[in-house]
SEPAPA-411295 format. One record per residue (C-alpha): residue in one letter; x, y, z. Coordinates in steps of 0.02 Angstrom, whole numbers, plus 50000, padded with zeros to 5 digits. Example, Ala and Ser with C-alpha at 12.3 -4.5 7.8 and 13.67 -1.06 7.14 Angstrom:
REM SEPAPA-411295
<rec 'A',<50615,49775,50390>>,
<rec 'S',<50684,49947,50357>>,
REM end
This chain:
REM SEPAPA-411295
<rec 'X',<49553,49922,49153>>,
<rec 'X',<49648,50015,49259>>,
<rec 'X',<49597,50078,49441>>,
<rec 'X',<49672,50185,49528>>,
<rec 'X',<49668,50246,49735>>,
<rec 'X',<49743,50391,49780>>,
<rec 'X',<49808,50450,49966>>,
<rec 'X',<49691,50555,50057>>,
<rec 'X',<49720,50731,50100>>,
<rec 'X',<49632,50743,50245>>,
<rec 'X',<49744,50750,50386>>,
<rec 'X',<49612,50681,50508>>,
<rec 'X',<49611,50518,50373>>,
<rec 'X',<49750,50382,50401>>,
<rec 'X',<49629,50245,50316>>,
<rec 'X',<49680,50182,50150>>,
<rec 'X',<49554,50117,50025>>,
<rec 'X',<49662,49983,49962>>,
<rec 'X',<49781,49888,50061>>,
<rec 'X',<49930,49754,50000>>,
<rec 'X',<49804,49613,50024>>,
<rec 'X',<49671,49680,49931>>,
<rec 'X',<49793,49748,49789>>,
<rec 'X',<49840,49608,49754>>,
<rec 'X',<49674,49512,49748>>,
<rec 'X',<49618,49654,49618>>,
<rec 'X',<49778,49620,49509>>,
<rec 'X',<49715,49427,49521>>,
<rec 'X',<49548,49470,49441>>,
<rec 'X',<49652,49563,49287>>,
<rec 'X',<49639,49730,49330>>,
<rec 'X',<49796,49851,49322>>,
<rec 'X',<49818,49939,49482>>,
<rec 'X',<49910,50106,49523>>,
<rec 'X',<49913,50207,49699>>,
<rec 'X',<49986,50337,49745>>,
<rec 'X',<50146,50344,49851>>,
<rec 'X',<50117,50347,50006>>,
<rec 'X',<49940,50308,50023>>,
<rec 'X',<49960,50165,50184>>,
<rec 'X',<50064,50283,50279>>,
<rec 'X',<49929,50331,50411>>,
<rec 'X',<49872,50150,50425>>,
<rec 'X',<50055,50063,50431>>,
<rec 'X',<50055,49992,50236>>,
<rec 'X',<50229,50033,50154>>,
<rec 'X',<50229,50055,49982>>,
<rec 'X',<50372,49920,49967>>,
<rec 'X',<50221,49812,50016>>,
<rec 'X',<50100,49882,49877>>,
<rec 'X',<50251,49841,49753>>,
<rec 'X',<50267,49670,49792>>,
<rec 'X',<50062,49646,49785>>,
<rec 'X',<50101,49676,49602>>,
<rec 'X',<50052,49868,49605>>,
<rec 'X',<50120,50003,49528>>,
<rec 'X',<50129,50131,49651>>,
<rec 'X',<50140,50326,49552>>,
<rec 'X',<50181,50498,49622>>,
<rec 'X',<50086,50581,49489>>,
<rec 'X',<49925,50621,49567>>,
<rec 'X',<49820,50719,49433>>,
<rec 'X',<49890,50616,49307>>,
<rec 'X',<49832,50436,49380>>,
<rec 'X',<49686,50520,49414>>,
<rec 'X',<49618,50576,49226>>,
<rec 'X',<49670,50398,49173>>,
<rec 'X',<49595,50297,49288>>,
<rec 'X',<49436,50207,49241>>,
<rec 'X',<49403,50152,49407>>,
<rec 'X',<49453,50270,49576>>,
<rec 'X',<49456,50202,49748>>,
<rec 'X',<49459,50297,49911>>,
<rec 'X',<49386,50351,50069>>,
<rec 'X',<49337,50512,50076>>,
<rec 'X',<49247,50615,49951>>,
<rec 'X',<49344,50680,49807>>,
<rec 'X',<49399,50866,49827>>,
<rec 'X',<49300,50986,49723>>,
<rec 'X',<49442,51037,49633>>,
<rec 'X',<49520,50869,49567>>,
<rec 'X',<49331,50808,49501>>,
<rec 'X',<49395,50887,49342>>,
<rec 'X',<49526,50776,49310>>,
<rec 'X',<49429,50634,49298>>,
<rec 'X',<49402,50559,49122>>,
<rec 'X',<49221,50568,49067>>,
<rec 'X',<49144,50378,49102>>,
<rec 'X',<49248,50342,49256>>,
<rec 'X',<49172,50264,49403>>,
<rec 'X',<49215,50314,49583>>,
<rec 'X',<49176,50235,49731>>,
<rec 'X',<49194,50313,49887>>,
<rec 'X',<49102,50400,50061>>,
<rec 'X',<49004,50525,49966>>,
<rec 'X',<48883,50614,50083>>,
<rec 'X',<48763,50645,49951>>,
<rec 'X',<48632,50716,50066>>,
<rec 'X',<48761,50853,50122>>,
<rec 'X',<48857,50864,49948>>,
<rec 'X',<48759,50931,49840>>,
<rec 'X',<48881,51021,49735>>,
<rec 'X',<48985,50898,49742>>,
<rec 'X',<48879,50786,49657>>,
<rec 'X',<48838,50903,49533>>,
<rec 'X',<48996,50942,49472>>,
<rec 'X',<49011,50736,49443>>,
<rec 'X',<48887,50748,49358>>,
<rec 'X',<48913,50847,49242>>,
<rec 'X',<49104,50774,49245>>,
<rec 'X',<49004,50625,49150>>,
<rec 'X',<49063,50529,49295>>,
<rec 'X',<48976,50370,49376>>,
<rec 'X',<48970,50424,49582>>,
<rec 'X',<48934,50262,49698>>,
<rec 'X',<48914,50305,49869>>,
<rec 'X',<48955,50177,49991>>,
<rec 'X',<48845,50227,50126>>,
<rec 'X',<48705,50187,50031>>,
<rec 'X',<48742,49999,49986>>,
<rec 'X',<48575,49924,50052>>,
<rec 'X',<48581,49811,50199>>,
<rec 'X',<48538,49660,50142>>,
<rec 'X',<48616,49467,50170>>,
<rec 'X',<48689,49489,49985>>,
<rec 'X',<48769,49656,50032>>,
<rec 'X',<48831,49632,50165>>,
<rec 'X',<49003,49584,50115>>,
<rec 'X',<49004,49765,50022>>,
<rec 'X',<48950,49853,50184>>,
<rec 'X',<49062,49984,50222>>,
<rec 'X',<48963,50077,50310>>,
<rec 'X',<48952,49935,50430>>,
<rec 'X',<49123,49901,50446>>,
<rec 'X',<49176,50055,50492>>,
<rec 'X',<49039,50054,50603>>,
<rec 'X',<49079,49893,50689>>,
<rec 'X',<49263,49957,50727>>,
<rec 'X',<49196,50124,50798>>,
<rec 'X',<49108,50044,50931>>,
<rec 'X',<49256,49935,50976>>,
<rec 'X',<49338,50100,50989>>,
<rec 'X',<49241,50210,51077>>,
<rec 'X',<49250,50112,51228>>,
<rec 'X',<49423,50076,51237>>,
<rec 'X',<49445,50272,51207>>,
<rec 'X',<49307,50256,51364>>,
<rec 'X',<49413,50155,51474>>,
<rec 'X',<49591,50281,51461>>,
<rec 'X',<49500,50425,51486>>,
<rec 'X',<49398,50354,51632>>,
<rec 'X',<49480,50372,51822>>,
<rec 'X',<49431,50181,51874>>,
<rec 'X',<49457,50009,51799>>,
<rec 'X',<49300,49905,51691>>,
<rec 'X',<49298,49766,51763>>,
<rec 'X',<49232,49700,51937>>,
<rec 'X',<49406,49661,52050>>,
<rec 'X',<49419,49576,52198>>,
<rec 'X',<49591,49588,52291>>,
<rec 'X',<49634,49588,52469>>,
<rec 'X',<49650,49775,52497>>,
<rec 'X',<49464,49775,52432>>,
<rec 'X',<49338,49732,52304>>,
<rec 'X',<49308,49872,52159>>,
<rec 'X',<49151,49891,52088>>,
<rec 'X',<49125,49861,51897>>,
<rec 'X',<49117,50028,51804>>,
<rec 'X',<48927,50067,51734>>,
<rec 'X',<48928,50089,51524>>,
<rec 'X',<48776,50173,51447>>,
<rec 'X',<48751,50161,51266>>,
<rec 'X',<48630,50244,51167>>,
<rec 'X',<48585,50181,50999>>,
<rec 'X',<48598,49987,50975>>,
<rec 'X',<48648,50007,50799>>,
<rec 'X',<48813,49924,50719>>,
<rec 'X',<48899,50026,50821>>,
<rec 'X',<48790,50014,50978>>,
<rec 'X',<48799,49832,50966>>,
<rec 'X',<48990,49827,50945>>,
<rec 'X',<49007,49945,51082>>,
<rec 'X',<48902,49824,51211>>,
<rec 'X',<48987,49679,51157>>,
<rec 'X',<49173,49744,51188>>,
<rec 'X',<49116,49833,51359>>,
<rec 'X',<49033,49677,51412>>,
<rec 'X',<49193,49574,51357>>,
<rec 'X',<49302,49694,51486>>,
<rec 'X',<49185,49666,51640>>,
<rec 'X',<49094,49824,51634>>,
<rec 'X',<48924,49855,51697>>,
<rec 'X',<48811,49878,51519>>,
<rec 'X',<48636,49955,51503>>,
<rec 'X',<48578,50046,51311>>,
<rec 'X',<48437,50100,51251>>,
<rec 'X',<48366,50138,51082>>,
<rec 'X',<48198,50168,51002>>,
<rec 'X',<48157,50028,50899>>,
<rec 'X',<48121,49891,51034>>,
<rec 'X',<48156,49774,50904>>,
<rec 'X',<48329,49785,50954>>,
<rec 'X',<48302,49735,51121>>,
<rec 'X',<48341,49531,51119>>,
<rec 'X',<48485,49567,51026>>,
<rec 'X',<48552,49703,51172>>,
<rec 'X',<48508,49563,51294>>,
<rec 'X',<48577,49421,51193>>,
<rec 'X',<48745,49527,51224>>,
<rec 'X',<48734,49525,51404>>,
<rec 'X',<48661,49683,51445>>,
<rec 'X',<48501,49775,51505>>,
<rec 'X',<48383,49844,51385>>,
<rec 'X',<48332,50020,51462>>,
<rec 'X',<48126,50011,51401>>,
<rec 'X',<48035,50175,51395>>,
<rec 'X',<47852,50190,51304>>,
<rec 'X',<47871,50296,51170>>,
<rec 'X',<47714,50232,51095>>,
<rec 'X',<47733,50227,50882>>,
<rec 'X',<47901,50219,50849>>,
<rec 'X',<48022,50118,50699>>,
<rec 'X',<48152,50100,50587>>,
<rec 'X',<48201,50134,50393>>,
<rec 'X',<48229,50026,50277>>,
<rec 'X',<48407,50048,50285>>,
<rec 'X',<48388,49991,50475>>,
<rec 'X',<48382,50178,50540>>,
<rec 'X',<48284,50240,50695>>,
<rec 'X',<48153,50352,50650>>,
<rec 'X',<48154,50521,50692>>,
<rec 'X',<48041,50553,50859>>,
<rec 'X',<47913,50700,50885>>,
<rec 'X',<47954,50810,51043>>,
<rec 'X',<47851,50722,51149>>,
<rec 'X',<47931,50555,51119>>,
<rec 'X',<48101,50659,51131>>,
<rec 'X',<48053,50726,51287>>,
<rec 'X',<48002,50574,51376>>,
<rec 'X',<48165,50477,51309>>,
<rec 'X',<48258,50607,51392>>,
<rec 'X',<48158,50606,51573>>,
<rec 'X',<48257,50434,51568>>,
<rec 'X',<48416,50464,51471>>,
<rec 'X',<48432,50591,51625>>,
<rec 'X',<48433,50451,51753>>,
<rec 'X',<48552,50320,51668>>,
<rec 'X',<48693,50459,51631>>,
<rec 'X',<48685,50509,51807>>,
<rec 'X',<48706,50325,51881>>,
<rec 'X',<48841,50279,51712>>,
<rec 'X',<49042,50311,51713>>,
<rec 'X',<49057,50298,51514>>,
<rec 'X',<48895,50368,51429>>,
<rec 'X',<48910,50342,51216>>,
<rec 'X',<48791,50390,51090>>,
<rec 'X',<48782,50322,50928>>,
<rec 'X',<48611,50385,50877>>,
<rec 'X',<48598,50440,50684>>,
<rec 'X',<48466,50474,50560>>,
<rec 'X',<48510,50434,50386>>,
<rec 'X',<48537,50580,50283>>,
<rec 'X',<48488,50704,50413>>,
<rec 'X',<48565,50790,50577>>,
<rec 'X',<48587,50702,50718>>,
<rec 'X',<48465,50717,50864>>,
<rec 'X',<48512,50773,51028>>,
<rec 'X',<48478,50654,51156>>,
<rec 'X',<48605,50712,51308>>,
<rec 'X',<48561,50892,51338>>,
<rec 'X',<48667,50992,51445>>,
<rec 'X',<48547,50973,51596>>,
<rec 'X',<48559,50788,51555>>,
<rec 'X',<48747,50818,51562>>,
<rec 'X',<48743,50942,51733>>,
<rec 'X',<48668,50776,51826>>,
<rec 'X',<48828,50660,51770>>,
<rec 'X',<48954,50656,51924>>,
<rec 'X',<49122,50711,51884>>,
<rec 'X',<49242,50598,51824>>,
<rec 'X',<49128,50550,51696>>,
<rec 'X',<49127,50519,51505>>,
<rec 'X',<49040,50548,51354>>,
<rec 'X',<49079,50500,51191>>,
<rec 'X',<48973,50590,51052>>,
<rec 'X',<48995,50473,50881>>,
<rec 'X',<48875,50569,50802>>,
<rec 'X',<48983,50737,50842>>,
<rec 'X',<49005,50760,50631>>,
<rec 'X',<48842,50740,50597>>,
<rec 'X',<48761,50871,50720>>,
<rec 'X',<48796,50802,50871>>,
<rec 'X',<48694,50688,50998>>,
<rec 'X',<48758,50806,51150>>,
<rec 'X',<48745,50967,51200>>,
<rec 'X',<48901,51054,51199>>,
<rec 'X',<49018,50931,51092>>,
<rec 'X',<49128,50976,50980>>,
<rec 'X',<49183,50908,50835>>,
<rec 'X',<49376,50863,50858>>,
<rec 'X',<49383,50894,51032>>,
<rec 'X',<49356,50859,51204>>,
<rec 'X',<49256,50978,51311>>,
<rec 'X',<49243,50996,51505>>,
<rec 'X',<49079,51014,51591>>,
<rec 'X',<49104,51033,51773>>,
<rec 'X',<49228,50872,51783>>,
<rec 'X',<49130,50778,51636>>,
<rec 'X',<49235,50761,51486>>,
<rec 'X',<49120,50768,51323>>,
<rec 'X',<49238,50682,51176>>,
<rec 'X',<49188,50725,50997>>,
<rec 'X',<49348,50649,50899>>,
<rec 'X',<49320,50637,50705>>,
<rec 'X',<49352,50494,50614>>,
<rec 'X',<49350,50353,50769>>,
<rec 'X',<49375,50195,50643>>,
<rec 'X',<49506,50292,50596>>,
<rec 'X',<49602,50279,50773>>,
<rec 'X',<49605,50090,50729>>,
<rec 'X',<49677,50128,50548>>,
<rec 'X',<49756,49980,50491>>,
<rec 'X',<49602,49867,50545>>,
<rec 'X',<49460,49996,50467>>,
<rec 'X',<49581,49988,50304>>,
<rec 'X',<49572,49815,50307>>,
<rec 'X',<49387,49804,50306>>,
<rec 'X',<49363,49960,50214>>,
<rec 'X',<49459,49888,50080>>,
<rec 'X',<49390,49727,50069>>,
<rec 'X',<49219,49800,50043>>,
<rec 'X',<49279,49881,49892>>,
<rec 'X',<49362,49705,49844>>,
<rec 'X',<49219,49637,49838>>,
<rec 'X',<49107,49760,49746>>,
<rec 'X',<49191,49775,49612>>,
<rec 'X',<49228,49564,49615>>,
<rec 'X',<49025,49563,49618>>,
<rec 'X',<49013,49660,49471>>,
<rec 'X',<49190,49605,49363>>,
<rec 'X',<49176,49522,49206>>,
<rec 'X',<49324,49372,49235>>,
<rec 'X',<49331,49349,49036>>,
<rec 'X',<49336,49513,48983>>,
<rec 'X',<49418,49572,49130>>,
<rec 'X',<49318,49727,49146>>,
<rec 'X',<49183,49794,49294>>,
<rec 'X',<49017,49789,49221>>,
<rec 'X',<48894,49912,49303>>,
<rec 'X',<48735,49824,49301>>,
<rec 'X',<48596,49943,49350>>,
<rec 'X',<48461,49848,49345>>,
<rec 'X',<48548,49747,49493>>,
<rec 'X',<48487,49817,49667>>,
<rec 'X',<48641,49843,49737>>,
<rec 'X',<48726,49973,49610>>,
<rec 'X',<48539,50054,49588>>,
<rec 'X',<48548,50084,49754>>,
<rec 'X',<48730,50160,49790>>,
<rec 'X',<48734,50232,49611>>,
<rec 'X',<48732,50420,49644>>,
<rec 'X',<48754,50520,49455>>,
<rec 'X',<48765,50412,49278>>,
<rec 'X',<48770,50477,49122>>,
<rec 'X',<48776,50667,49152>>,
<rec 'X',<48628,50636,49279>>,
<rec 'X',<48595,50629,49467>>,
<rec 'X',<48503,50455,49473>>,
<rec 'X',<48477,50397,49637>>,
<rec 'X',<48296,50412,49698>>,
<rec 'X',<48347,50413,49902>>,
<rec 'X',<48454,50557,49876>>,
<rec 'X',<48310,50636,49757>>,
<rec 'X',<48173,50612,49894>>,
<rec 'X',<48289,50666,50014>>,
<rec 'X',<48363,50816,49953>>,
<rec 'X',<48219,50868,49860>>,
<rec 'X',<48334,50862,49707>>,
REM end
């Protein structure tokens, strides 16, 4: 069987979806493995080091591509390579179904087998498949270290004898993966934490980390079953942001990691929200590509209100590239190691097994995933 992962395209993508490590733990189970040349550059891998995992690394793109039972990357596929793919191929990949419609149609018809990584369910027997997760995890570490060099002051309470600096005040929004990861590493580097989100389930674990649960009474609120915050009515958005309005104005770093699966982001800084924030200031929006959680970001860059710089970088686990490969790849590892046949030496997709029903996007000529049915109305 042979699998193959192309480089991506995307010039904002330096993650690869297979590393040496993982190459050559998928050459262990029997597979063959190809990639294409060049495809660790952005994350540090050389392809000398793909060679000596046993791979064979190709420069013929389309090619590898139509013969490959099995393709492995980040991204979406590009709309115009889903024609090269043989008919009964599986890929596995960040699809964006909700947002892809076409996309997934043309797979479909491609007679090509779509899982979408995103929607591998949370569960304890998933969670080595994760990726959304991962990623997730490293994004937090990352938005506040991008925090910290953008800020003017240090973290960390200092006392010294020309004076004693105050600890700088972090304010995260959305205790997610994310959320979590991002408390965890600003409490690690002496910073002043508060965070707030709207399941108050997630408050012991926000003050297990150290910090200060911000409470407000939003009366009915919850979460998915994929562990998502529920989307709030106006009122509940209104209140929320009576008190979102008082935390940014006391915080130095302000990041927002609020998402709603398979829909836009809410906004939860607004730009009066933003006005009160004393310059100096900064927020990071993770949620930039998906709509935005603040008023005024942009997606890619970094925007100036009145002294407060508003960060919407794309891609943040990919700033830590080599580390959100790692992860990223070993997810894959281990999906397809959850699903390989060791005496035939072939991945069997079982879909009567939860987690392929559930990140099984188009099969057979069909779109066959019931979220992204409900969801898209499709």
């Amino acid at each position: 069987m042979l699998i193959f992962s192309p480089k991506e395209n995307d010039a904002n993508e330096p993650r690869a979806a297979v590393t040496p490590d993982s190459a050559g733990r998928l050459i262990k189970l029997g597979a063959e493995l190809a990639v294409e040349a060049g495809i660790g550059a952005g994350a540090g891998f050389s392809d000398e080091a793909y060679k000596e995992a046993g791979a064979t690394v190709r420069d013929d793109r389309a090619a590898a591509l139509g013969a490959a039972d099995i393709v492995l990357r980040v991204r979406p596929p590009e709309p115009s390579e889903v024609g090269t793919l043989k008919a009964g191929a599986i890929h596995i990949s960040f699809l964006d179904p909700f947002n892809e419609k076409e996309l997934v149609d043309s797979l479909a018809k491609q007679q090509v087998s779509a899982i979408s990584v995103e929607l591998v369910p949370r569960s304890t027997r998933a969670q080595k498949l994760d990726a959304l997760s991962s990623q997730h995890n490293l994004a937090g570490y990352a938005m506040v270290i991008i925090g910290a060099n953008e800020l003017r002051t240090i973290l960390p309470l200092m006392t010294t004898p020309s004076g004693t600096i105050q600890p700088a005040r972090v304010f995260v929004i959305g205790a997610g993966v994310a959320g979590l990861q991002a408390i965890a590493t600003a409490k690690r580097l002496g910073a002043r934490v508060e965070a707030f989100d709207t399941r108050p389930v997630v408050a012991e674990q926000v003050e297990s980390l150290g910090a200060r649960f911000v409470k407000v009474d939003l009366g009915e609120t919850g979460q998915t079953e994929q562990g998502y915050a529920k989307e709030l009515t106006p009122e509940q958005l209104q209140k929320q942001q009576e008190v979102m309005a008082d935390r940014c104005a006391q915080s130095d770093i302000v990041i927002t990691t609020a998402q709603l699966f398979g829909r836009k982001a809410p906004v939860v800084v607004t730009k009066e929200i933003v006005a009160r924030m004393k310059p100096g200031s900064v927020v990071i929006d993770y949620a930039v590509e998906s709509g935005g959680n603040v008023e005024g970001s942009v997606a890619g860059e970094n925007v100036d209100v009145n002294g407060v710089t508003i960060i919407g970088y794309r891609n943040i686990p990919g700033r830590v590239a080599a580390s959100a490969s790692q992860m990223y790849a070993n997810n894959l590892y281990n999906y397809i190691d959850e699903f390989w046949n060791k005496d035939e030496k072939t991945f069997v997709l079982d879909r009567e097994d939860e987690i392929v029903s559930s990140s099984l996007v188009t099969y057979d000529g069909q779109m066959v995933n019931e979220m992204v049915k409900n969801i898209t109305g499709q």
